[in-house]
N, C-alpha and C positions, 0 to 999 in steps of 0.2 A: 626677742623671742621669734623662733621661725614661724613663716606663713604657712598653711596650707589650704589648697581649692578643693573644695568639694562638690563635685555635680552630682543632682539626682535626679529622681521623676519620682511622682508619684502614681500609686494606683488608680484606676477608674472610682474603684469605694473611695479615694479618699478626694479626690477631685469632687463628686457627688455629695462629700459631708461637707467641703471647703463651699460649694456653691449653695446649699443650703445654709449655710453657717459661715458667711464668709470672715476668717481671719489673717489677723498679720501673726505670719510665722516667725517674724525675726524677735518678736521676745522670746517664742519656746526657745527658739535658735543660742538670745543672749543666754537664757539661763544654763542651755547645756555645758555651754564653754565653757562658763565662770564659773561652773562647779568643778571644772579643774583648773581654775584661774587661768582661763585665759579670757580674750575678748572676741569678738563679731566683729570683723572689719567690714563686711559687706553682705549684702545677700539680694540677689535677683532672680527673677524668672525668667526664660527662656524659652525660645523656637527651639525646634531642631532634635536631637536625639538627646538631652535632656530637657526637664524642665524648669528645673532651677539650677544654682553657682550659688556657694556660699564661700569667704573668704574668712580662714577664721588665722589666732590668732592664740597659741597656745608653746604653754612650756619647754613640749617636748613631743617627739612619736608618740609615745605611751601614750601619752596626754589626750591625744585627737584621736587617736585607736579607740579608746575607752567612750567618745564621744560618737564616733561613728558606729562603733557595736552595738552601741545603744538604740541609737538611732535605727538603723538595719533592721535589729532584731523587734522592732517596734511593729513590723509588718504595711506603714503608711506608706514606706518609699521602697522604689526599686534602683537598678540601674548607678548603683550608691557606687563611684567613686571618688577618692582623694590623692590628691597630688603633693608634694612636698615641693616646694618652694625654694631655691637657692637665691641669694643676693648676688649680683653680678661681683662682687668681691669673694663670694665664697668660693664660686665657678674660675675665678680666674684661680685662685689658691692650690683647687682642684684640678687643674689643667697644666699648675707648675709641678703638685706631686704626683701626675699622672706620665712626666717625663722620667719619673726614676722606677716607672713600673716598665718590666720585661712582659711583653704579651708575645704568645705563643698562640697561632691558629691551629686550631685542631687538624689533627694529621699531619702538621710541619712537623 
């Protein structure tokens, strides 16, 4: 199954209910996945311009789209991206059928 990275951050409200109430988010995390069958390979907090990195672990695009919209639309986190993941096999595959493409620079 492909991987995909997700960094986020959360709001200041939702920082302030986590420090009132503090939880591990990697079960809500597990359960979002696996409701499209996939799994939580990871999840960390972070310095820097996110706050957290989630590593998940699902079927398909659709699959982690559906999990991230959710998510998003849930209003706790901002700054919400995800990354898709290639296996350095996939990349090499990619870069042999990248030689039978004709690229044209705009204006040539």
């Amino acid at each position: 199954m492909p991987l995909y990275l997700t960094r986020f951050s959360y709001t200041p409200e939702t920082w302030a209910r986590l420090i009132a109430n503090p939880e591990d988010r990697r079960k809500a995390a597990t359960e979002y996945v696996e409701s499209v069958g996939g799994t939580l390979q990871g999840f960390w907090y972070a310095f820097g311009s996110h706050d957290g990195v989630t590593l998940w672990e699902a079927p398909d695009d659709v699959s982690i789209a559906a999990v991230v919209l959710a998510i998003g639309s849930g209003g706790a986190v901002t700054n919400l991206e995800t990354t898709v993941l290639m296996t350095v096999e996939d990349t090499m595959e990619a870069m042999r059928t990248a030689q039978r493409v004709t690229y044209r620079p705009p204006g040539a």
